[in-house]
PyMOL Python script that loads the backbone (N, CA, C, O; Angstrom):
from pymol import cmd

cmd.read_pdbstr("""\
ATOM      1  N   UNK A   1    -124.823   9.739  73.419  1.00  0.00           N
ATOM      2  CA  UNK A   1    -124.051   8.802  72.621  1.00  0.00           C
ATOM      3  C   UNK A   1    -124.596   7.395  72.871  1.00  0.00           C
ATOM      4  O   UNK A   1    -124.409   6.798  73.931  1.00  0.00           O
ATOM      5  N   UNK A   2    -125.200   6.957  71.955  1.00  0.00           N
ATOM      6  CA  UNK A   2    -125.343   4.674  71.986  1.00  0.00           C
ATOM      7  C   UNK A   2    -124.570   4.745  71.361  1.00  0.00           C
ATOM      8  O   UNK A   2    -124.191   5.368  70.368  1.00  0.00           O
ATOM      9  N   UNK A   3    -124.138   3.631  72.358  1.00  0.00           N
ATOM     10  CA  UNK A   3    -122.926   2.254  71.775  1.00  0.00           C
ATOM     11  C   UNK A   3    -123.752   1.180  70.775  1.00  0.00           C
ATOM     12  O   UNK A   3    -123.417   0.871  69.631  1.00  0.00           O
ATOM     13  N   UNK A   4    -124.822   0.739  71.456  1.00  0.00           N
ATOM     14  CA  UNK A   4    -125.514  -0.255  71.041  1.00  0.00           C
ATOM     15  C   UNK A   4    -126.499   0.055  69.515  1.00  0.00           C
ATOM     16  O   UNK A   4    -127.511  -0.598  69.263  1.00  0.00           O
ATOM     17  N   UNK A   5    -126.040   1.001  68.746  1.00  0.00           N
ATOM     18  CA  UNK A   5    -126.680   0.735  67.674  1.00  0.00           C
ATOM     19  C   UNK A   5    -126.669  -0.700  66.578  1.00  0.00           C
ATOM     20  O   UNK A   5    -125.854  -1.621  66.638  1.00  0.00           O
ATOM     21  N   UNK A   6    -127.836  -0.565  65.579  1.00  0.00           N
ATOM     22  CA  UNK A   6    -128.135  -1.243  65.042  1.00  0.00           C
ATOM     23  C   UNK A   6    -127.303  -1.504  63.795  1.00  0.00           C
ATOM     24  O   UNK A   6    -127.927  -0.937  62.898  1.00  0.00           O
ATOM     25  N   UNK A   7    -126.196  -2.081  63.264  1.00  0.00           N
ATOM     26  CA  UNK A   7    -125.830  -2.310  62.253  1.00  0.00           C
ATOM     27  C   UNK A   7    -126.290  -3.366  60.945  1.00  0.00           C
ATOM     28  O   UNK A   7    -126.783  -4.446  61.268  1.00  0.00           O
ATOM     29  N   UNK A   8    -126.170  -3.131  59.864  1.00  0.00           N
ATOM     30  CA  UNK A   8    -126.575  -3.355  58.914  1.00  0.00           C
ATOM     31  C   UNK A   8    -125.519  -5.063  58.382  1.00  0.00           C
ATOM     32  O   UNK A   8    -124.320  -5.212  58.148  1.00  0.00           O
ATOM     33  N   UNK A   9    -126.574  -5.952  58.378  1.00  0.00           N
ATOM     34  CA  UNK A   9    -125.810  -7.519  58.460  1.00  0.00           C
ATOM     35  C   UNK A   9    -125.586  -7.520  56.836  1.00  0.00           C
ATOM     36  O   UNK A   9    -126.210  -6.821  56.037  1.00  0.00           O
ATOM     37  N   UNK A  10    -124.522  -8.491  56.522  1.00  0.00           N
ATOM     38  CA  UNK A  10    -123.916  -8.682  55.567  1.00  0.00           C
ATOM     39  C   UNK A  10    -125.089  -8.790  54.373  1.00  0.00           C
ATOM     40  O   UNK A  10    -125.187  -8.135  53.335  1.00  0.00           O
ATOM     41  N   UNK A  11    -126.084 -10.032  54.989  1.00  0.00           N
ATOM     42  CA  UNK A  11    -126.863 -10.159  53.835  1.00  0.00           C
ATOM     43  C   UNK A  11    -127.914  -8.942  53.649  1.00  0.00           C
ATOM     44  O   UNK A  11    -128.174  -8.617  52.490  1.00  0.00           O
ATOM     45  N   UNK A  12    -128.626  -8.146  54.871  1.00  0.00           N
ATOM     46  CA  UNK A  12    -128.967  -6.780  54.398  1.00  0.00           C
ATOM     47  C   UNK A  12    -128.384  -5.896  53.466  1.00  0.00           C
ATOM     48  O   UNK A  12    -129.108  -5.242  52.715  1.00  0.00           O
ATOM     49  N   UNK A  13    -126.873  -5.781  53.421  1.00  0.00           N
ATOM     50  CA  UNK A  13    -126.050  -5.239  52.496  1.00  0.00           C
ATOM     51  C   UNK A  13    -126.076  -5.658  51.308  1.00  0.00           C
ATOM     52  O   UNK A  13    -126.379  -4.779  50.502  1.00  0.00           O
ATOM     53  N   UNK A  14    -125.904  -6.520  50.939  1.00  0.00           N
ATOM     54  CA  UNK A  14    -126.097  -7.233  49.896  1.00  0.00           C
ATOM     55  C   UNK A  14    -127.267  -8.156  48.943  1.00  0.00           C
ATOM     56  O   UNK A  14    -127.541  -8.975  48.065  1.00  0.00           O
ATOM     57  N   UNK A  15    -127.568  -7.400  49.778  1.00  0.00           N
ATOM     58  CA  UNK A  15    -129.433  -8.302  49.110  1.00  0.00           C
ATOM     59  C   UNK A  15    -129.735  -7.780  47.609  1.00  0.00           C
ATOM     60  O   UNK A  15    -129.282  -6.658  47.387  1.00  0.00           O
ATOM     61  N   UNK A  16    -130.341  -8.326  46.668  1.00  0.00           N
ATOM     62  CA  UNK A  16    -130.624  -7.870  45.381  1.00  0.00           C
ATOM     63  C   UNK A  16    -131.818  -8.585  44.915  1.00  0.00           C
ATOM     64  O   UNK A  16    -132.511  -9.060  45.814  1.00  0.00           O
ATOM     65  N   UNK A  17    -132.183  -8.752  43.790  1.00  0.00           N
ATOM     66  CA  UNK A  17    -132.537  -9.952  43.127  1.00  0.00           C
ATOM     67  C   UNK A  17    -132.709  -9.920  42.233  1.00  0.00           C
ATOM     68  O   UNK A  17    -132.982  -8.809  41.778  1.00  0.00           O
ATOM     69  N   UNK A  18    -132.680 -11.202  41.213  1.00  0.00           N
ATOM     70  CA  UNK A  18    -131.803 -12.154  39.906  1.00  0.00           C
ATOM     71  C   UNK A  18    -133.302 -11.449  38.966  1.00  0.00           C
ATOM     72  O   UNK A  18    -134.108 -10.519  39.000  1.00  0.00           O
ATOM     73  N   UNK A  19    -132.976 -12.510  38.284  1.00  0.00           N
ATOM     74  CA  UNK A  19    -133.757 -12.333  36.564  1.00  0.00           C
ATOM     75  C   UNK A  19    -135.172 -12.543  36.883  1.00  0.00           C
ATOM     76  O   UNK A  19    -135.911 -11.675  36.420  1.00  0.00           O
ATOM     77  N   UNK A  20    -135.911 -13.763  37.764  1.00  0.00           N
ATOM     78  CA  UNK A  20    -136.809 -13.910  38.207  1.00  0.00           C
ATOM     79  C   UNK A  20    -137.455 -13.174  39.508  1.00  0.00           C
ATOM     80  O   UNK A  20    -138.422 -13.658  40.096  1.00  0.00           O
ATOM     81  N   UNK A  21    -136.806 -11.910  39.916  1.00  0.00           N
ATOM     82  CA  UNK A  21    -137.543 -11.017  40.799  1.00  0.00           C
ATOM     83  C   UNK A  21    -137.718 -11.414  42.164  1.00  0.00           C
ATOM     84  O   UNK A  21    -138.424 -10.835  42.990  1.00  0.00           O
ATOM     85  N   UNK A  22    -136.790 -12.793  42.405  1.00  0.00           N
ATOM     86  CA  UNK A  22    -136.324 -13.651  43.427  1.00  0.00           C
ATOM     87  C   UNK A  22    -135.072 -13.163  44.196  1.00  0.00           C
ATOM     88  O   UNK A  22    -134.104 -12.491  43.839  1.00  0.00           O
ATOM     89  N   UNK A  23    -135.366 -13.639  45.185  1.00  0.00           N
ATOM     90  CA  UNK A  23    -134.205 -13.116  46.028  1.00  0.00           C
ATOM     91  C   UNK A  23    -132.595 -13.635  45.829  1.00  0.00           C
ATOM     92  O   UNK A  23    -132.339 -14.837  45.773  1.00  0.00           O
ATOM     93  N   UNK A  24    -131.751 -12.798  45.749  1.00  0.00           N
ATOM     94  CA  UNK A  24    -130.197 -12.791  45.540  1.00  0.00           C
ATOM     95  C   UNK A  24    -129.178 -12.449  46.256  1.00  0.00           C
ATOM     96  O   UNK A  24    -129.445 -11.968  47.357  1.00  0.00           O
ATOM     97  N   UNK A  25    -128.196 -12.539  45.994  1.00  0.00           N
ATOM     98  CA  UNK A  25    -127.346 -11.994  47.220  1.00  0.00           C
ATOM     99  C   UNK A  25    -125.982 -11.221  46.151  1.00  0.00           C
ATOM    100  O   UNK A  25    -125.618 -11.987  45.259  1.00  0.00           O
ATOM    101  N   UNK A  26    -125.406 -10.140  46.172  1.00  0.00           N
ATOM    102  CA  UNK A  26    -124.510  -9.211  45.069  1.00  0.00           C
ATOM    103  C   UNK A  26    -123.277 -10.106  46.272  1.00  0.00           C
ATOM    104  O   UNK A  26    -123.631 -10.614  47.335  1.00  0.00           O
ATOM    105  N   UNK A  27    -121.886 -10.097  45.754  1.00  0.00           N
ATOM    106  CA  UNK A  27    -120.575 -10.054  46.493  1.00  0.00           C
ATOM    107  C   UNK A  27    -120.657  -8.906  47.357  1.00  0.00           C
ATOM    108  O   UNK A  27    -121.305  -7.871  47.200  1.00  0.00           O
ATOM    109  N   UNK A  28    -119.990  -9.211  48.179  1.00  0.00           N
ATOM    110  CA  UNK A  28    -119.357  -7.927  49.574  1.00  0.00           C
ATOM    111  C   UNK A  28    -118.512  -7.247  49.226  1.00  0.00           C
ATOM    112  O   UNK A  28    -118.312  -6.241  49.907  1.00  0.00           O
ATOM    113  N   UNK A  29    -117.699  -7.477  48.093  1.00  0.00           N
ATOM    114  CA  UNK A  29    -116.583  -6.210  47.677  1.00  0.00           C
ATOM    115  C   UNK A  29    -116.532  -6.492  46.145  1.00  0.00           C
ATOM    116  O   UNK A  29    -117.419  -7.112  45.558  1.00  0.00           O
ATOM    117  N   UNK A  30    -115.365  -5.961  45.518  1.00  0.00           N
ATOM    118  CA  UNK A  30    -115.169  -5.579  44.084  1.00  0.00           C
ATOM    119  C   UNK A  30    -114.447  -6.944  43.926  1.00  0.00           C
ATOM    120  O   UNK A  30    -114.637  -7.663  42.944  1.00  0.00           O
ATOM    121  N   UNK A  31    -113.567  -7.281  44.993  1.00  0.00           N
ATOM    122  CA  UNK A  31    -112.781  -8.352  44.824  1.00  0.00           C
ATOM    123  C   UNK A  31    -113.337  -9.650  44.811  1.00  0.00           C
ATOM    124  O   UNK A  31    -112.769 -10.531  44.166  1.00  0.00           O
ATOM    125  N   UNK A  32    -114.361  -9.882  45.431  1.00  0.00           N
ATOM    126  CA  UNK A  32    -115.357 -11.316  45.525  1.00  0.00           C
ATOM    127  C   UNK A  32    -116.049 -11.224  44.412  1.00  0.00           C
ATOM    128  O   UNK A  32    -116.429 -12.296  43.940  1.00  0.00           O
ATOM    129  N   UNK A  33    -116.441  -9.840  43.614  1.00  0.00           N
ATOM    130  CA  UNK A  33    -117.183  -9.526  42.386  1.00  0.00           C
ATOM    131  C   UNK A  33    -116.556 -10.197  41.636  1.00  0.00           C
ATOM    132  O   UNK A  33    -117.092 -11.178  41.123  1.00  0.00           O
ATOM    133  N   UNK A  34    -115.259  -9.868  41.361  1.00  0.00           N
ATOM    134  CA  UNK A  34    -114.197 -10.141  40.364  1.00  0.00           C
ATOM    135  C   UNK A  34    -113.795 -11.506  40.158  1.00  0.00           C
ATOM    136  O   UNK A  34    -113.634 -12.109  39.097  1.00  0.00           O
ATOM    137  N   UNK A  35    -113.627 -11.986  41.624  1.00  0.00           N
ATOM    138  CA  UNK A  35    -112.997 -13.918  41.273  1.00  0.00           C
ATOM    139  C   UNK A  35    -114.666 -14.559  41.051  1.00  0.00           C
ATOM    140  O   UNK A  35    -114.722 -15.621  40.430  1.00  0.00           O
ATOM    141  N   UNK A  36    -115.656 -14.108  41.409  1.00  0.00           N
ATOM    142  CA  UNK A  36    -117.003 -14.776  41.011  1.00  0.00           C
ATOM    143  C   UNK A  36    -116.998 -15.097  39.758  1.00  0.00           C
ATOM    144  O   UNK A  36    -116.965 -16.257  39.346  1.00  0.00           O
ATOM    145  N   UNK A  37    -117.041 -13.738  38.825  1.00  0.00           N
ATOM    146  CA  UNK A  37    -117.265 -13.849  37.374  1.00  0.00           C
ATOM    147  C   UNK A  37    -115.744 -14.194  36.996  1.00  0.00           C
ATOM    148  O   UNK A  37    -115.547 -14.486  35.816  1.00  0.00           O
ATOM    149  N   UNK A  38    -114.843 -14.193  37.714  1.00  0.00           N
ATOM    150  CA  UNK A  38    -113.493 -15.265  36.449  1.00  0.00           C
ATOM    151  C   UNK A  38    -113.862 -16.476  37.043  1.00  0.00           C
ATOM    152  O   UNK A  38    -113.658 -17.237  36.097  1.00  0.00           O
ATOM    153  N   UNK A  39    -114.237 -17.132  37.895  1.00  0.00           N
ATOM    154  CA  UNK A  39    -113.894 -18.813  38.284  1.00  0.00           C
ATOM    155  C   UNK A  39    -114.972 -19.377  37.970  1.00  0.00           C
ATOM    156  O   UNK A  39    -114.928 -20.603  37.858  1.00  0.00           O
ATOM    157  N   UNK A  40    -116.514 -18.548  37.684  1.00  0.00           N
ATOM    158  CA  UNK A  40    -117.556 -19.014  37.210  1.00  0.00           C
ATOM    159  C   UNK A  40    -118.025 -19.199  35.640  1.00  0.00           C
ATOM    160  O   UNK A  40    -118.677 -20.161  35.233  1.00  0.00           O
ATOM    161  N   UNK A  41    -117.583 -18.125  34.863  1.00  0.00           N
ATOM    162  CA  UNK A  41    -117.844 -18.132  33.712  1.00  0.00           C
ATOM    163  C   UNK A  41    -117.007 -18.380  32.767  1.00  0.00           C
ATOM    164  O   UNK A  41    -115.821 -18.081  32.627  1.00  0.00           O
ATOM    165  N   UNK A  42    -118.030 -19.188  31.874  1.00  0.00           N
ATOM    166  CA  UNK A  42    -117.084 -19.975  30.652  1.00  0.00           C
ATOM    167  C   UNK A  42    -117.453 -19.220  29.314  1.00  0.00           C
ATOM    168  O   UNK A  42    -117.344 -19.751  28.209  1.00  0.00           O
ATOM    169  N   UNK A  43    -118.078 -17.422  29.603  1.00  0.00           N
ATOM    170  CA  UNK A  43    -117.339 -16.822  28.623  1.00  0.00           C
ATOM    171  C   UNK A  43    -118.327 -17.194  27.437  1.00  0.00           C
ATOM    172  O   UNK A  43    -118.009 -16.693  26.359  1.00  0.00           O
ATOM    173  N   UNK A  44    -119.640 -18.100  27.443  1.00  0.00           N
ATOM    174  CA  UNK A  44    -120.626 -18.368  25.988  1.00  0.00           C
ATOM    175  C   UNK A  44    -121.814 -18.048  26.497  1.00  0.00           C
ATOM    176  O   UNK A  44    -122.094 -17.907  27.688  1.00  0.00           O
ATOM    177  N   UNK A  45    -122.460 -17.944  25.631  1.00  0.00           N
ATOM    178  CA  UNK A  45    -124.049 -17.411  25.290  1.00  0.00           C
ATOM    179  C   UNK A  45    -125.094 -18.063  26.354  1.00  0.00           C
ATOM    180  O   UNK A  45    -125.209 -19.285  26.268  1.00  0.00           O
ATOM    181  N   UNK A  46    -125.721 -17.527  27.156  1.00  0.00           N
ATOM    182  CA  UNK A  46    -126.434 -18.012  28.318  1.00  0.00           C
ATOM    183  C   UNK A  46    -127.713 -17.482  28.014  1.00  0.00           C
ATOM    184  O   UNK A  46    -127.727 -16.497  27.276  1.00  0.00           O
ATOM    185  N   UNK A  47    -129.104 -18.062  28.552  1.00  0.00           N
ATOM    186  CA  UNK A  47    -130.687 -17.507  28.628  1.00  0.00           C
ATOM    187  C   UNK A  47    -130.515 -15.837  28.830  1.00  0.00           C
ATOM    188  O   UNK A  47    -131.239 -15.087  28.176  1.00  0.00           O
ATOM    189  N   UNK A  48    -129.696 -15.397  29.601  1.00  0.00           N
ATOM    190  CA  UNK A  48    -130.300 -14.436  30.475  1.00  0.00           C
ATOM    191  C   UNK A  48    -128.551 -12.866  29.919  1.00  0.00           C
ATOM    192  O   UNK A  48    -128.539 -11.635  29.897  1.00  0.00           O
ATOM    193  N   UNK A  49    -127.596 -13.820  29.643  1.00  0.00           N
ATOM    194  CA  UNK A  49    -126.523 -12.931  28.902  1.00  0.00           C
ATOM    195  C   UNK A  49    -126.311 -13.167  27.659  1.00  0.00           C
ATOM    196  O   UNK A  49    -126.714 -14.123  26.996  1.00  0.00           O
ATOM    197  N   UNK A  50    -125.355 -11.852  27.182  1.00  0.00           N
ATOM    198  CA  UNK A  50    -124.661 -12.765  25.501  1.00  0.00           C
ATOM    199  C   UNK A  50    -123.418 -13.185  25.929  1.00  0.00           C
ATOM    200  O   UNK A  50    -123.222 -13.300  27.139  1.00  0.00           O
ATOM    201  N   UNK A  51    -122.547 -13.432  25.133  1.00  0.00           N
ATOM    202  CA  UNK A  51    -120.907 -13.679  25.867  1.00  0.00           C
ATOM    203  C   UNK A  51    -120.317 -12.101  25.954  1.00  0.00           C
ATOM    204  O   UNK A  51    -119.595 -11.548  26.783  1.00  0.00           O
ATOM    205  N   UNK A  52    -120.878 -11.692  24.867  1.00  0.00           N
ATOM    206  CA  UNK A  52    -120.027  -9.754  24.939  1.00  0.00           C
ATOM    207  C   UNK A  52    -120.466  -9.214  26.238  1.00  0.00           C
ATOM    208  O   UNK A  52    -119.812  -8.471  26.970  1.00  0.00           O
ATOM    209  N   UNK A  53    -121.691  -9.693  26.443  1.00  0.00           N
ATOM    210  CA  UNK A  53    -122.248  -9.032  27.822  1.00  0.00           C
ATOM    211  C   UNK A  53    -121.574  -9.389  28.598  1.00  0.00           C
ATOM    212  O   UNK A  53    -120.746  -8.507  28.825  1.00  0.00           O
ATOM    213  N   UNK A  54    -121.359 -10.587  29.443  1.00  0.00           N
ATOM    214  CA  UNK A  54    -120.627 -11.526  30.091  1.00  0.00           C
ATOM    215  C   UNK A  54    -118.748 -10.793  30.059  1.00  0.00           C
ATOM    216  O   UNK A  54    -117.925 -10.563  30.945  1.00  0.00           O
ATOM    217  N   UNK A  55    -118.752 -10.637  28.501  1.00  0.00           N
ATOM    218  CA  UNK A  55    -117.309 -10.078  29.142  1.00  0.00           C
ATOM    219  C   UNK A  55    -117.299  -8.668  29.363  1.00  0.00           C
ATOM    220  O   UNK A  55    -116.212  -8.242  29.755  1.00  0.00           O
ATOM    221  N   UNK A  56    -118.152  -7.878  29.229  1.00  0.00           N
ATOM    222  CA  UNK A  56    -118.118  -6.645  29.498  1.00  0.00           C
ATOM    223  C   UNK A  56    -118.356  -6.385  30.632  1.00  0.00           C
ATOM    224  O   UNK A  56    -118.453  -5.196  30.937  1.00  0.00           O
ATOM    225  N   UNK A  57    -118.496  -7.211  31.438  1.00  0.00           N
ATOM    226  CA  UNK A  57    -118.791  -8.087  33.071  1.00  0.00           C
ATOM    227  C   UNK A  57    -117.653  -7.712  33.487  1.00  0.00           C
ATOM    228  O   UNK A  57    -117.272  -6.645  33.968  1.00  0.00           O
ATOM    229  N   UNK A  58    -116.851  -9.208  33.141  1.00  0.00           N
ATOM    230  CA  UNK A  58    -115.662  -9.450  33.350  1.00  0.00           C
ATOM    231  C   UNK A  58    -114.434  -8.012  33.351  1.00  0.00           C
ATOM    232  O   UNK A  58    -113.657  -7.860  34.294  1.00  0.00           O
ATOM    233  N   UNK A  59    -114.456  -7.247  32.368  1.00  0.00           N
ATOM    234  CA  UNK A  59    -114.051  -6.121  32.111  1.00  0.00           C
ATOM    235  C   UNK A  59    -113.913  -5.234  32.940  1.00  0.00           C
ATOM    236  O   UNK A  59    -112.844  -4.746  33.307  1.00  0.00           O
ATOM    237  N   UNK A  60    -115.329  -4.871  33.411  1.00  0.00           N
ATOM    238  CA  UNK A  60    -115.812  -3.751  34.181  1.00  0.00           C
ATOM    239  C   UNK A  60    -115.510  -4.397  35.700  1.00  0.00           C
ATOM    240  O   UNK A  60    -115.336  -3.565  36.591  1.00  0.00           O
ATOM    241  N   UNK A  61    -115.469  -5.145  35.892  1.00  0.00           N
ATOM    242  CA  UNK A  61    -114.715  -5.516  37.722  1.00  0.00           C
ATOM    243  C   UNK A  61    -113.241  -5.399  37.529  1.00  0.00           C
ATOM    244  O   UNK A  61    -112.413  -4.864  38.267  1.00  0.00           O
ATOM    245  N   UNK A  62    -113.063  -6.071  36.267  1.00  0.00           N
ATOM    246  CA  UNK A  62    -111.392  -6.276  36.208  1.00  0.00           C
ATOM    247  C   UNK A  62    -110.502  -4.510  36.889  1.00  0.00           C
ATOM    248  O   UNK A  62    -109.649  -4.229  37.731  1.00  0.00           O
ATOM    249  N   UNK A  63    -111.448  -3.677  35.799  1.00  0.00           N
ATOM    250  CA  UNK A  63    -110.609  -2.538  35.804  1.00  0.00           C
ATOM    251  C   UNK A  63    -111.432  -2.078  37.318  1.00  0.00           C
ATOM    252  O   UNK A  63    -110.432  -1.855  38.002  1.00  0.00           O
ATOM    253  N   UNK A  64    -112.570  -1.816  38.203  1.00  0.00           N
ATOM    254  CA  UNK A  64    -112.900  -1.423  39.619  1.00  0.00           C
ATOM    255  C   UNK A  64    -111.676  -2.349  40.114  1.00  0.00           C
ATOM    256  O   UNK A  64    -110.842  -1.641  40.678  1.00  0.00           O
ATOM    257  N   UNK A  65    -111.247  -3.910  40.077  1.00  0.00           N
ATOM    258  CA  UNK A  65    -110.337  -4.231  41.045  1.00  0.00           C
ATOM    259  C   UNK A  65    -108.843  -3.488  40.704  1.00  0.00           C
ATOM    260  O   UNK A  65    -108.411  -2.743  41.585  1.00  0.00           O
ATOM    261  N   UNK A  66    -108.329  -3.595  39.916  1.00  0.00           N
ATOM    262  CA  UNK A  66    -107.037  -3.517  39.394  1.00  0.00           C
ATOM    263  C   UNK A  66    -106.740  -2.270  39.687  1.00  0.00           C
ATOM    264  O   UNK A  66    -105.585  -2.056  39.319  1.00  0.00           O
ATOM    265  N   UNK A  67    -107.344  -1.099  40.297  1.00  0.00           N
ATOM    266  CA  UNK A  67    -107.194   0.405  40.324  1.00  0.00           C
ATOM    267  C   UNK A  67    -106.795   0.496  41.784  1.00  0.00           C
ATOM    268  O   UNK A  67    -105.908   1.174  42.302  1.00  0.00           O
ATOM    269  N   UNK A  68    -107.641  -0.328  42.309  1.00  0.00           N
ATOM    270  CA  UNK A  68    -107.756  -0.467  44.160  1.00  0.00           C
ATOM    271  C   UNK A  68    -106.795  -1.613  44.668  1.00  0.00           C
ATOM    272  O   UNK A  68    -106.484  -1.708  45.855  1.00  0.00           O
ATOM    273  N   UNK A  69    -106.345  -2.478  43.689  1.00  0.00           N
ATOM    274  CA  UNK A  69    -105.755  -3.702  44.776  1.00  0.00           C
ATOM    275  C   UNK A  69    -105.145  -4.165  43.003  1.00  0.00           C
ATOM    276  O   UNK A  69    -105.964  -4.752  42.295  1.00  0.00           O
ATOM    277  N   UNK A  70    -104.322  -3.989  42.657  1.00  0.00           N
ATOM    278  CA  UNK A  70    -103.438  -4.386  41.101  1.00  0.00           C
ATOM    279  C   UNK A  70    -102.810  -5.866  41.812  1.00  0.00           C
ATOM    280  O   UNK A  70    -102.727  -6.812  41.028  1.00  0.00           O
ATOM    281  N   UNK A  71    -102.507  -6.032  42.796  1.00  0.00           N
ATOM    282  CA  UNK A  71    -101.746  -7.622  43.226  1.00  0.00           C
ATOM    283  C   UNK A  71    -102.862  -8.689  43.714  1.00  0.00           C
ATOM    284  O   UNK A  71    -102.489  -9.862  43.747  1.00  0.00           O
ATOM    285  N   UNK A  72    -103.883  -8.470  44.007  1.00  0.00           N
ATOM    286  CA  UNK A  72    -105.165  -9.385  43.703  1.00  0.00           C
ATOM    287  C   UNK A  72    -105.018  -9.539  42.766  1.00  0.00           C
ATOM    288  O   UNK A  72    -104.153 -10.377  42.510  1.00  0.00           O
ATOM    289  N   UNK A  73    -105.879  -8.729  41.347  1.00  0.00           N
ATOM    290  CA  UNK A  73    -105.858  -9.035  40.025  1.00  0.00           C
ATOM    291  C   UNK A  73    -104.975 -10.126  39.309  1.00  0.00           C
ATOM    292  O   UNK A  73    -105.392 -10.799  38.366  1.00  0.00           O
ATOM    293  N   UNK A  74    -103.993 -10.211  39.731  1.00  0.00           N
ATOM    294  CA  UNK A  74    -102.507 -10.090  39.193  1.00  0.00           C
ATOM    295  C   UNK A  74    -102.832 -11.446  39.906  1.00  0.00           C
ATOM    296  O   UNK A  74    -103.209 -12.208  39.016  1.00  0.00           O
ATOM    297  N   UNK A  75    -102.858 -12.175  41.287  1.00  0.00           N
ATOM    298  CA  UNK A  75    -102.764 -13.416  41.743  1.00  0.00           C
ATOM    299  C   UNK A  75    -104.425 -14.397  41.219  1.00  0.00           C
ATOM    300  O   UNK A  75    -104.771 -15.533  40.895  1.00  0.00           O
ATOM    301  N   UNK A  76    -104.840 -13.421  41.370  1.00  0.00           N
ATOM    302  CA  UNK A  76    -106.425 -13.682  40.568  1.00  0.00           C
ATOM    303  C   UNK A  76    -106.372 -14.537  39.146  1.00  0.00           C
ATOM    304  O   UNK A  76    -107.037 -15.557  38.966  1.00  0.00           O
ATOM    305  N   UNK A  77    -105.462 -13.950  38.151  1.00  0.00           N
ATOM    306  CA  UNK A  77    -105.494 -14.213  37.064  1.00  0.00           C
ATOM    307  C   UNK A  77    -104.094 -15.654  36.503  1.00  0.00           C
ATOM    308  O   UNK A  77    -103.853 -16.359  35.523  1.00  0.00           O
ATOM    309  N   UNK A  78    -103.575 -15.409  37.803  1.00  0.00           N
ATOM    310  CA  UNK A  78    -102.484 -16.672  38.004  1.00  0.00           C
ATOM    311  C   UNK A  78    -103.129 -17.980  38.059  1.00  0.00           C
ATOM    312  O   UNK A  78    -102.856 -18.942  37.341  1.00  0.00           O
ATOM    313  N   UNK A  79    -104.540 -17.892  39.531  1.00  0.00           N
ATOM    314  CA  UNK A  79    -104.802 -18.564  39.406  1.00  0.00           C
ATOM    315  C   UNK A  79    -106.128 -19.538  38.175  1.00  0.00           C
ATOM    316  O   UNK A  79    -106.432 -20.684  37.844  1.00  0.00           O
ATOM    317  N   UNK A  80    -106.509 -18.107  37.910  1.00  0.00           N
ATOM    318  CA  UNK A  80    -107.209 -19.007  36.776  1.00  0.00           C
ATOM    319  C   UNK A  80    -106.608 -19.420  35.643  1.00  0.00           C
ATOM    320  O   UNK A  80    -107.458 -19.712  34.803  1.00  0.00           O
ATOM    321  N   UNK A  81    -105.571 -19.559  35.286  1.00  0.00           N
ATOM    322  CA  UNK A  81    -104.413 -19.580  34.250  1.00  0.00           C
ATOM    323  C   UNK A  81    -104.317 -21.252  34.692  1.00  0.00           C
ATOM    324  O   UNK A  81    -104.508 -22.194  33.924  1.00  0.00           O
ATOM    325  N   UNK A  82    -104.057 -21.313  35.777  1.00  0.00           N
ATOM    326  CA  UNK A  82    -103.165 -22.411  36.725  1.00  0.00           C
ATOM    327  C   UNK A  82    -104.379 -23.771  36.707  1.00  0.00           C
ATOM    328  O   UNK A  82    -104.295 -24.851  36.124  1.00  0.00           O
ATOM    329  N   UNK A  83    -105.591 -23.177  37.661  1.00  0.00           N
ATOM    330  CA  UNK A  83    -106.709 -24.231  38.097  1.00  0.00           C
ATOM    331  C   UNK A  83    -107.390 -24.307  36.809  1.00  0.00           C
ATOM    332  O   UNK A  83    -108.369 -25.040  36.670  1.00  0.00           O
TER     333      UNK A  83
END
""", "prot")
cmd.dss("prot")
cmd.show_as("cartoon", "prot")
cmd.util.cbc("prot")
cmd.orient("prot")
């Protein structure tokens, strides 16, 4: 039995990369996924999305969060209502 194994660091986990084949970093859960694309996007036509794309974004986290954690969502959407 080791104790001392090697675990896998946040940004190893999450490593990706963007449009330019450059290095990125994805959110750590569904829930950091989710307030990213509501507090970031304004929802119009970008280089690299369309807006349908963009909300089909928005969509597709909404319903991964709302299945697993419905009172995030729910305070999530308060606050972008609010700020």
């Amino acid at each position: 039995m080791q104790f001392n194994d090697i675990q896998e660091t946040v940004a190893e986990r999450t490593e990706t990369s963007n449009h330019e084949d450059e290095q990125a970093f994805e959110p750590d859960s569904a829930e950091l996924a989710l307030a990213k694309v509501v507090i970031n996007n304004l929802l119009e036509d970008t280089y690299y999305e369309s807006d349908e794309e963009q909300f089909a974004s928005v969509e597709g986290a909404f319903e991964a969060v709302a299945d697993e954690n419905p009172e995030f969502v729910l305070k999530l959407a308060k606050y972008a209502r609010q700020e």
